[in-house]
RODO-2510 file (C-alpha; in nm, 4 decimals, decimal comma):
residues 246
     n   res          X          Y          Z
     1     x     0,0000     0,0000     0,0000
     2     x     0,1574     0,2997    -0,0859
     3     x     0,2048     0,5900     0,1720
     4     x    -0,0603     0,7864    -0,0102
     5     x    -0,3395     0,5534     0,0480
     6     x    -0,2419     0,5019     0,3940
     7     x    -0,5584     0,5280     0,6353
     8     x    -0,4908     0,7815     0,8425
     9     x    -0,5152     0,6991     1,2617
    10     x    -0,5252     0,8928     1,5843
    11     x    -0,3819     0,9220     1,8728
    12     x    -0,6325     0,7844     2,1393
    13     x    -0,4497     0,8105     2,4609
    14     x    -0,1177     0,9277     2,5812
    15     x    -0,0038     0,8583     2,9305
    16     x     0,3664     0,8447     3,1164
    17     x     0,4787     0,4787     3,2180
    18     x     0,7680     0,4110     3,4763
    19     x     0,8846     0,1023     3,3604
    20     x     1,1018    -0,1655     3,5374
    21     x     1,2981    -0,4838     3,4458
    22     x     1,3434    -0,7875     3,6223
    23     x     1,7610    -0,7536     3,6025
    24     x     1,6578    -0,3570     3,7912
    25     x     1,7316    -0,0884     3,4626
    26     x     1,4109     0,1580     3,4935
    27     x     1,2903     0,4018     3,3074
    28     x     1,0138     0,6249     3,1887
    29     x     0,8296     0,5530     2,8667
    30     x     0,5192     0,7430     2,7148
    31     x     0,3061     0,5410     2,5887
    32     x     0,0797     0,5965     2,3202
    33     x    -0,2499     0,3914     2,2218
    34     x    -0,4650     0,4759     1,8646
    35     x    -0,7726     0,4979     1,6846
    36     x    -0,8282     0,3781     1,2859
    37     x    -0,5789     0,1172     1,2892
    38     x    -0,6428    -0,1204     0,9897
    39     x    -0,6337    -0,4416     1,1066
    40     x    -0,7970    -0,3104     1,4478
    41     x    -0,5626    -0,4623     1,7319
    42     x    -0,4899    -0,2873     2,0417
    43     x    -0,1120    -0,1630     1,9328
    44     x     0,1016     0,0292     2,1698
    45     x     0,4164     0,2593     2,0874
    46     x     0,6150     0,3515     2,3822
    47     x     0,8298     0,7226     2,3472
    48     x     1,1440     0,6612     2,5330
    49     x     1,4171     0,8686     2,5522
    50     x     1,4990     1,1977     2,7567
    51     x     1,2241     1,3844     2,5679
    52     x     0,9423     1,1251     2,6802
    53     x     1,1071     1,1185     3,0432
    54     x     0,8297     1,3882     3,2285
    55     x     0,4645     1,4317     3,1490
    56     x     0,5138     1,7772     3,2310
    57     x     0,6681     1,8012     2,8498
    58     x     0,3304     1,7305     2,6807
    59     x    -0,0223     1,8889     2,6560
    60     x    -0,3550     1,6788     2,6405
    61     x    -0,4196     1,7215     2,2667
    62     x    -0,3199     1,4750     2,0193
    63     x    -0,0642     1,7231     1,8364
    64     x     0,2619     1,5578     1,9596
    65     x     0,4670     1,4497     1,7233
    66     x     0,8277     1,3898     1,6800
    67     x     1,0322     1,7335     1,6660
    68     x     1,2752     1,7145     1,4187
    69     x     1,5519     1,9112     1,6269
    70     x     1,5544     1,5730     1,8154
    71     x     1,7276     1,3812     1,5298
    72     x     1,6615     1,1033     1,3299
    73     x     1,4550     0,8772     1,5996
    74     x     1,5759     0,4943     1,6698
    75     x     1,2844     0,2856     1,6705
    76     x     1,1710    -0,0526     1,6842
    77     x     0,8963    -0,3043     1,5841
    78     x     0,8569    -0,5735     1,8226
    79     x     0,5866    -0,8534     1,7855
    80     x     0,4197    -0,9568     2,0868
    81     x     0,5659    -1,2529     2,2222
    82     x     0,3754    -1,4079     2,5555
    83     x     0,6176    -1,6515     2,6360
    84     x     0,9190    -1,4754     2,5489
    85     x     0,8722    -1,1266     2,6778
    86     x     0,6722    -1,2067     2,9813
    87     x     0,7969    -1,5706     3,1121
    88     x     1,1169    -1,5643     2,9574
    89     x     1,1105    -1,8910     2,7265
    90     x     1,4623    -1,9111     2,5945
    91     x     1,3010    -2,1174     2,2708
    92     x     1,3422    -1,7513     2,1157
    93     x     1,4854    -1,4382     2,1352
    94     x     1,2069    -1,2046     2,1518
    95     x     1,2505    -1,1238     2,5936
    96     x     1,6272    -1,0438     2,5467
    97     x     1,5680    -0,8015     2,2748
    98     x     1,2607    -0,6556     2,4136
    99     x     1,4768    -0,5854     2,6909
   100     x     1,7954    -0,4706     2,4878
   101     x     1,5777    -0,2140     2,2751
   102     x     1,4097    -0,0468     2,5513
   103     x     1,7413     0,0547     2,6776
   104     x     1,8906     0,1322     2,3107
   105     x     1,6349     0,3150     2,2305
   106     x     1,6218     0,5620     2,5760
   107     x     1,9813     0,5879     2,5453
   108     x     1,9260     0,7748     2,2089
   109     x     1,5719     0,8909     2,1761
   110     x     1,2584     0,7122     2,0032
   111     x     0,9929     0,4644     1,9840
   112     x     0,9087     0,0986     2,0679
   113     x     0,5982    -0,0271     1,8943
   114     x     0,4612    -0,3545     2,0369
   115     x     0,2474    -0,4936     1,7958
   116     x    -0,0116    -0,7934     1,8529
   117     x     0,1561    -1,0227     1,6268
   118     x     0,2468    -1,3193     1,8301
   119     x     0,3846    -1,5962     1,6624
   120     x     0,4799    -1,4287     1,3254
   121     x     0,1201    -1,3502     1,2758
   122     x    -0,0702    -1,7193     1,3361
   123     x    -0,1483    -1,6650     1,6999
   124     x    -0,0510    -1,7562     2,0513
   125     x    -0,1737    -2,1457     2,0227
   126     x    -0,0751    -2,2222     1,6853
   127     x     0,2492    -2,0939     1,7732
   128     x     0,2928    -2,3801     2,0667
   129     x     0,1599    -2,5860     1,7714
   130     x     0,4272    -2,5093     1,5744
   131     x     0,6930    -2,5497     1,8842
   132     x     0,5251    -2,8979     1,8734
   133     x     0,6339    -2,9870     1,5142
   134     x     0,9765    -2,8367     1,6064
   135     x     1,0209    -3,0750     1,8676
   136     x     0,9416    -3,3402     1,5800
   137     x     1,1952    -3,2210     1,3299
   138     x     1,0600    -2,8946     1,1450
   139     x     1,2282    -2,5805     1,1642
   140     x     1,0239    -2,2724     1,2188
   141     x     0,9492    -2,1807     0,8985
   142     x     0,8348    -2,5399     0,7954
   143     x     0,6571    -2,5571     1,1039
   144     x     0,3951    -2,2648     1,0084
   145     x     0,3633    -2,3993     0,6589
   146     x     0,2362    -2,7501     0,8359
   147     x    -0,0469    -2,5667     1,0200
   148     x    -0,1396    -2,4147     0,6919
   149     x    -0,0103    -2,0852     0,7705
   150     x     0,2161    -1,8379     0,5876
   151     x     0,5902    -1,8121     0,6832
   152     x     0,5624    -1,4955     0,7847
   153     x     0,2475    -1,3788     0,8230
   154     x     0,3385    -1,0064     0,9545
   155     x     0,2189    -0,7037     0,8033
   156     x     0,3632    -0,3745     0,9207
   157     x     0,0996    -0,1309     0,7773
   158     x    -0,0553    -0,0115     1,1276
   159     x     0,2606    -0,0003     1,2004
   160     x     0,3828     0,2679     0,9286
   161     x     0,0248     0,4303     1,0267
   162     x     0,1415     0,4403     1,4177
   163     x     0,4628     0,6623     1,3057
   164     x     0,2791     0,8647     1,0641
   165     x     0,0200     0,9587     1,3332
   166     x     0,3316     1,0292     1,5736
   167     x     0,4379     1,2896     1,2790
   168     x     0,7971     1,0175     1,1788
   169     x     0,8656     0,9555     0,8485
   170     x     1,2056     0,9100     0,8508
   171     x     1,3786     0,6386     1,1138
   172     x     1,6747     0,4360     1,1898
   173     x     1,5102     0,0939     1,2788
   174     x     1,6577    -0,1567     1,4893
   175     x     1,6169    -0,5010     1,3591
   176     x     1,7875    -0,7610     1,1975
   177     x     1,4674    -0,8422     0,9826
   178     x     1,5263    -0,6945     0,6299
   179     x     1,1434    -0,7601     0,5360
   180     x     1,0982    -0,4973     0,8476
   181     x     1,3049    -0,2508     0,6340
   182     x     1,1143    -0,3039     0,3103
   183     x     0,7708    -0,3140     0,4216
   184     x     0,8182     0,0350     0,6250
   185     x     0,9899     0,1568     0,2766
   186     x     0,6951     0,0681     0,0657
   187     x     0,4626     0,2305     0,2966
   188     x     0,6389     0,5427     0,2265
   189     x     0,8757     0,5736     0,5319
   190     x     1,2159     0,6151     0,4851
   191     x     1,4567     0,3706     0,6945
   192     x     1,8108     0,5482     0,6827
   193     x     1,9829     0,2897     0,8835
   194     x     1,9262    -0,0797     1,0160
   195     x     2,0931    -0,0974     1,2948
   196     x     2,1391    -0,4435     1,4130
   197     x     2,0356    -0,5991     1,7687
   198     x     2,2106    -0,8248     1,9056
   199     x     2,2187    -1,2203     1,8788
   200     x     2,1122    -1,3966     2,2068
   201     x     2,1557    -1,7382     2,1545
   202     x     2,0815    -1,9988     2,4049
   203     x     2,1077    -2,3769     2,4078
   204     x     1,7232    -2,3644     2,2877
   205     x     1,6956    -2,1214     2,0536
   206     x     2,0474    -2,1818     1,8336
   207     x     1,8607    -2,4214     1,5924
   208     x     1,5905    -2,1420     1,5305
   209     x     1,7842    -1,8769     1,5358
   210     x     2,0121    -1,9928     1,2557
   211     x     1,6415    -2,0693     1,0579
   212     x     1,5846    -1,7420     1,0584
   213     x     1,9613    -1,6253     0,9087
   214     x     1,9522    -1,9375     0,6924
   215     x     1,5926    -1,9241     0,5130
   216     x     1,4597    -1,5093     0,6370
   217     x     1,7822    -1,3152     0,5746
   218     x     1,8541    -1,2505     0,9300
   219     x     2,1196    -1,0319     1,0053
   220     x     2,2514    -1,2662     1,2525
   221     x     2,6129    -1,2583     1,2187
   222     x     2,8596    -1,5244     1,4675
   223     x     2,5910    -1,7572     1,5036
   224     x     2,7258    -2,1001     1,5891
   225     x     2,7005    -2,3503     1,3330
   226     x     2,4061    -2,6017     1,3470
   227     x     2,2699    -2,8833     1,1701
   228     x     1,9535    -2,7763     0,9886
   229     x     1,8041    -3,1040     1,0709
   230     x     1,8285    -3,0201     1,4676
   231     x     1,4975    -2,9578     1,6292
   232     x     1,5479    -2,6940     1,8424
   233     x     1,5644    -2,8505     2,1964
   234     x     1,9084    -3,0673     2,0394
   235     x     2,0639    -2,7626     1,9563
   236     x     2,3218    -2,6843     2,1914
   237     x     2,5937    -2,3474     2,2342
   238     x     2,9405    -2,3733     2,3400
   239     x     2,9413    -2,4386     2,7556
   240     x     2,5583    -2,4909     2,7209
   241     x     2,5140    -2,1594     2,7865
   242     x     2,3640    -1,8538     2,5800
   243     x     2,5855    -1,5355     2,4803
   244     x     2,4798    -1,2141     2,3106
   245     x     2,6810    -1,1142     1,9961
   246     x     2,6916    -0,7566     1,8129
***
Protein backbone atom coordinates (compact mmCIF):
# COMPACT_ATOMS: atom_id res chain seq x y z
CA UNK A 1 0.00 0.00 0.00
CA UNK A 2 1.57 3.00 -0.86
CA UNK A 3 2.05 5.90 1.72
CA UNK A 4 -0.60 7.86 -0.10
CA UNK A 5 -3.40 5.53 0.48
CA UNK A 6 -2.42 5.02 3.94
CA UNK A 7 -5.58 5.28 6.35
CA UNK A 8 -4.91 7.82 8.43
CA UNK A 9 -5.15 6.99 12.62
CA UNK A 10 -5.25 8.93 15.84
CA UNK A 11 -3.82 9.22 18.73
CA UNK A 12 -6.33 7.84 21.39
CA UNK A 13 -4.50 8.11 24.61
CA UNK A 14 -1.18 9.28 25.81
CA UNK A 15 -0.04 8.58 29.30
CA UNK A 16 3.66 8.45 31.16
CA UNK A 17 4.79 4.79 32.18
CA UNK A 18 7.68 4.11 34.76
CA UNK A 19 8.85 1.02 33.60
CA UNK A 20 11.02 -1.65 35.37
CA UNK A 21 12.98 -4.84 34.46
CA UNK A 22 13.43 -7.87 36.22
CA UNK A 23 17.61 -7.54 36.03
CA UNK A 24 16.58 -3.57 37.91
CA UNK A 25 17.32 -0.88 34.63
CA UNK A 26 14.11 1.58 34.94
CA UNK A 27 12.90 4.02 33.07
CA UNK A 28 10.14 6.25 31.89
CA UNK A 29 8.30 5.53 28.67
CA UNK A 30 5.19 7.43 27.15
CA UNK A 31 3.06 5.41 25.89
CA UNK A 32 0.80 5.97 23.20
CA UNK A 33 -2.50 3.91 22.22
CA UNK A 34 -4.65 4.76 18.65
CA UNK A 35 -7.73 4.98 16.85
CA UNK A 36 -8.28 3.78 12.86
CA UNK A 37 -5.79 1.17 12.89
CA UNK A 38 -6.43 -1.20 9.90
CA UNK A 39 -6.34 -4.42 11.07
CA UNK A 40 -7.97 -3.10 14.48
CA UNK A 41 -5.63 -4.62 17.32
CA UNK A 42 -4.90 -2.87 20.42
CA UNK A 43 -1.12 -1.63 19.33
CA UNK A 44 1.02 0.29 21.70
CA UNK A 45 4.16 2.59 20.87
CA UNK A 46 6.15 3.51 23.82
CA UNK A 47 8.30 7.23 23.47
CA UNK A 48 11.44 6.61 25.33
CA UNK A 49 14.17 8.69 25.52
CA UNK A 50 14.99 11.98 27.57
CA UNK A 51 12.24 13.84 25.68
CA UNK A 52 9.42 11.25 26.80
CA UNK A 53 11.07 11.18 30.43
CA UNK A 54 8.30 13.88 32.29
CA UNK A 55 4.65 14.32 31.49
CA UNK A 56 5.14 17.77 32.31
CA UNK A 57 6.68 18.01 28.50
CA UNK A 58 3.30 17.31 26.81
CA UNK A 59 -0.22 18.89 26.56
CA UNK A 60 -3.55 16.79 26.41
CA UNK A 61 -4.20 17.21 22.67
CA UNK A 62 -3.20 14.75 20.19
CA UNK A 63 -0.64 17.23 18.36
CA UNK A 64 2.62 15.58 19.60
CA UNK A 65 4.67 14.50 17.23
CA UNK A 66 8.28 13.90 16.80
CA UNK A 67 10.32 17.33 16.66
CA UNK A 68 12.75 17.15 14.19
CA UNK A 69 15.52 19.11 16.27
CA UNK A 70 15.54 15.73 18.15
CA UNK A 71 17.28 13.81 15.30
CA UNK A 72 16.62 11.03 13.30
CA UNK A 73 14.55 8.77 16.00
CA UNK A 74 15.76 4.94 16.70
CA UNK A 75 12.84 2.86 16.71
CA UNK A 76 11.71 -0.53 16.84
CA UNK A 77 8.96 -3.04 15.84
CA UNK A 78 8.57 -5.74 18.23
CA UNK A 79 5.87 -8.53 17.86
CA UNK A 80 4.20 -9.57 20.87
CA UNK A 81 5.66 -12.53 22.22
CA UNK A 82 3.75 -14.08 25.56
CA UNK A 83 6.18 -16.51 26.36
CA UNK A 84 9.19 -14.75 25.49
CA UNK A 85 8.72 -11.27 26.78
CA UNK A 86 6.72 -12.07 29.81
CA UNK A 87 7.97 -15.71 31.12
CA UNK A 88 11.17 -15.64 29.57
CA UNK A 89 11.10 -18.91 27.26
CA UNK A 90 14.62 -19.11 25.95
CA UNK A 91 13.01 -21.17 22.71
CA UNK A 92 13.42 -17.51 21.16
CA UNK A 93 14.85 -14.38 21.35
CA UNK A 94 12.07 -12.05 21.52
CA UNK A 95 12.51 -11.24 25.94
CA UNK A 96 16.27 -10.44 25.47
CA UNK A 97 15.68 -8.02 22.75
CA UNK A 98 12.61 -6.56 24.14
CA UNK A 99 14.77 -5.85 26.91
CA UNK A 100 17.95 -4.71 24.88
CA UNK A 101 15.78 -2.14 22.75
CA UNK A 102 14.10 -0.47 25.51
CA UNK A 103 17.41 0.55 26.78
CA UNK A 104 18.91 1.32 23.11
CA UNK A 105 16.35 3.15 22.31
CA UNK A 106 16.22 5.62 25.76
CA UNK A 107 19.81 5.88 25.45
CA UNK A 108 19.26 7.75 22.09
CA UNK A 109 15.72 8.91 21.76
CA UNK A 110 12.58 7.12 20.03
CA UNK A 111 9.93 4.64 19.84
CA UNK A 112 9.09 0.99 20.68
CA UNK A 113 5.98 -0.27 18.94
CA UNK A 114 4.61 -3.54 20.37
CA UNK A 115 2.47 -4.94 17.96
CA UNK A 116 -0.12 -7.93 18.53
CA UNK A 117 1.56 -10.23 16.27
CA UNK A 118 2.47 -13.19 18.30
CA UNK A 119 3.85 -15.96 16.62
CA UNK A 120 4.80 -14.29 13.25
CA UNK A 121 1.20 -13.50 12.76
CA UNK A 122 -0.70 -17.19 13.36
CA UNK A 123 -1.48 -16.65 17.00
CA UNK A 124 -0.51 -17.56 20.51
CA UNK A 125 -1.74 -21.46 20.23
CA UNK A 126 -0.75 -22.22 16.85
CA UNK A 127 2.49 -20.94 17.73
CA UNK A 128 2.93 -23.80 20.67
CA UNK A 129 1.60 -25.86 17.71
CA UNK A 130 4.27 -25.09 15.74
CA UNK A 131 6.93 -25.50 18.84
CA UNK A 132 5.25 -28.98 18.73
CA UNK A 133 6.34 -29.87 15.14
CA UNK A 134 9.76 -28.37 16.06
CA UNK A 135 10.21 -30.75 18.68
CA UNK A 136 9.42 -33.40 15.80
CA UNK A 137 11.95 -32.21 13.30
CA UNK A 138 10.60 -28.95 11.45
CA UNK A 139 12.28 -25.80 11.64
CA UNK A 140 10.24 -22.72 12.19
CA UNK A 141 9.49 -21.81 8.99
CA UNK A 142 8.35 -25.40 7.95
CA UNK A 143 6.57 -25.57 11.04
CA UNK A 144 3.95 -22.65 10.08
CA UNK A 145 3.63 -23.99 6.59
CA UNK A 146 2.36 -27.50 8.36
CA UNK A 147 -0.47 -25.67 10.20
CA UNK A 148 -1.40 -24.15 6.92
CA UNK A 149 -0.10 -20.85 7.71
CA UNK A 150 2.16 -18.38 5.88
CA UNK A 151 5.90 -18.12 6.83
CA UNK A 152 5.62 -14.96 7.85
CA UNK A 153 2.48 -13.79 8.23
CA UNK A 154 3.39 -10.06 9.55
CA UNK A 155 2.19 -7.04 8.03
CA UNK A 156 3.63 -3.74 9.21
CA UNK A 157 1.00 -1.31 7.77
CA UNK A 158 -0.55 -0.11 11.28
CA UNK A 159 2.61 0.00 12.00
CA UNK A 160 3.83 2.68 9.29
CA UNK A 161 0.25 4.30 10.27
CA UNK A 162 1.41 4.40 14.18
CA UNK A 163 4.63 6.62 13.06
CA UNK A 164 2.79 8.65 10.64
CA UNK A 165 0.20 9.59 13.33
CA UNK A 166 3.32 10.29 15.74
CA UNK A 167 4.38 12.90 12.79
CA UNK A 168 7.97 10.17 11.79
CA UNK A 169 8.66 9.55 8.49
CA UNK A 170 12.06 9.10 8.51
CA UNK A 171 13.79 6.39 11.14
CA UNK A 172 16.75 4.36 11.90
CA UNK A 173 15.10 0.94 12.79
CA UNK A 174 16.58 -1.57 14.89
CA UNK A 175 16.17 -5.01 13.59
CA UNK A 176 17.87 -7.61 11.97
CA UNK A 177 14.67 -8.42 9.83
CA UNK A 178 15.26 -6.95 6.30
CA UNK A 179 11.43 -7.60 5.36
CA UNK A 180 10.98 -4.97 8.48
CA UNK A 181 13.05 -2.51 6.34
CA UNK A 182 11.14 -3.04 3.10
CA UNK A 183 7.71 -3.14 4.22
CA UNK A 184 8.18 0.35 6.25
CA UNK A 185 9.90 1.57 2.77
CA UNK A 186 6.95 0.68 0.66
CA UNK A 187 4.63 2.31 2.97
CA UNK A 188 6.39 5.43 2.27
CA UNK A 189 8.76 5.74 5.32
CA UNK A 190 12.16 6.15 4.85
CA UNK A 191 14.57 3.71 6.94
CA UNK A 192 18.11 5.48 6.83
CA UNK A 193 19.83 2.90 8.83
CA UNK A 194 19.26 -0.80 10.16
CA UNK A 195 20.93 -0.97 12.95
CA UNK A 196 21.39 -4.44 14.13
CA UNK A 197 20.36 -5.99 17.69
CA UNK A 198 22.11 -8.25 19.06
CA UNK A 199 22.19 -12.20 18.79
CA UNK A 200 21.12 -13.97 22.07
CA UNK A 201 21.56 -17.38 21.55
CA UNK A 202 20.81 -19.99 24.05
CA UNK A 203 21.08 -23.77 24.08
CA UNK A 204 17.23 -23.64 22.88
CA UNK A 205 16.96 -21.21 20.54
CA UNK A 206 20.47 -21.82 18.34
CA UNK A 207 18.61 -24.21 15.92
CA UNK A 208 15.91 -21.42 15.30
CA UNK A 209 17.84 -18.77 15.36
CA UNK A 210 20.12 -19.93 12.56
CA UNK A 211 16.41 -20.69 10.58
CA UNK A 212 15.85 -17.42 10.58
CA UNK A 213 19.61 -16.25 9.09
CA UNK A 214 19.52 -19.37 6.92
CA UNK A 215 15.93 -19.24 5.13
CA UNK A 216 14.60 -15.09 6.37
CA UNK A 217 17.82 -13.15 5.75
CA UNK A 218 18.54 -12.50 9.30
CA UNK A 219 21.20 -10.32 10.05
CA UNK A 220 22.51 -12.66 12.53
CA UNK A 221 26.13 -12.58 12.19
CA UNK A 222 28.60 -15.24 14.67
CA UNK A 223 25.91 -17.57 15.04
CA UNK A 224 27.26 -21.00 15.89
CA UNK A 225 27.01 -23.50 13.33
CA UNK A 226 24.06 -26.02 13.47
CA UNK A 227 22.70 -28.83 11.70
CA UNK A 228 19.53 -27.76 9.89
CA UNK A 229 18.04 -31.04 10.71
CA UNK A 230 18.28 -30.20 14.68
CA UNK A 231 14.97 -29.58 16.29
CA UNK A 232 15.48 -26.94 18.42
CA UNK A 233 15.64 -28.51 21.96
CA UNK A 234 19.08 -30.67 20.39
CA UNK A 235 20.64 -27.63 19.56
CA UNK A 236 23.22 -26.84 21.91
CA UNK A 237 25.94 -23.47 22.34
CA UNK A 238 29.40 -23.73 23.40
CA UNK A 239 29.41 -24.39 27.56
CA UNK A 240 25.58 -24.91 27.21
CA UNK A 241 25.14 -21.59 27.87
CA UNK A 242 23.64 -18.54 25.80
CA UNK A 243 25.85 -15.35 24.80
CA UNK A 244 24.80 -12.14 23.11
CA UNK A 245 26.81 -11.14 19.96
CA UNK A 246 26.92 -7.57 18.13
Amino acid sequence: MPSGQLPVATLRTQLSVPLRFADGYATTARVFSFDGLVDGREHLAFGLGEAFGSSAAFGSGAAFGWAEQAGTPLVRLHSECLTGDVFGSERCDCGRQLREAVERIAGTGGYLLYLRQEGRGIGLYDKLDAYALQDAGLDTYQANRALGHGEDERDYTAAAQMLRTLQVTKLRLLTNNPDKVAQLNRLGLQVLERVGTGVHVSAANLAYLSAKARHGAHALAGLPAVDPADSADQACCPNGSGRSAG
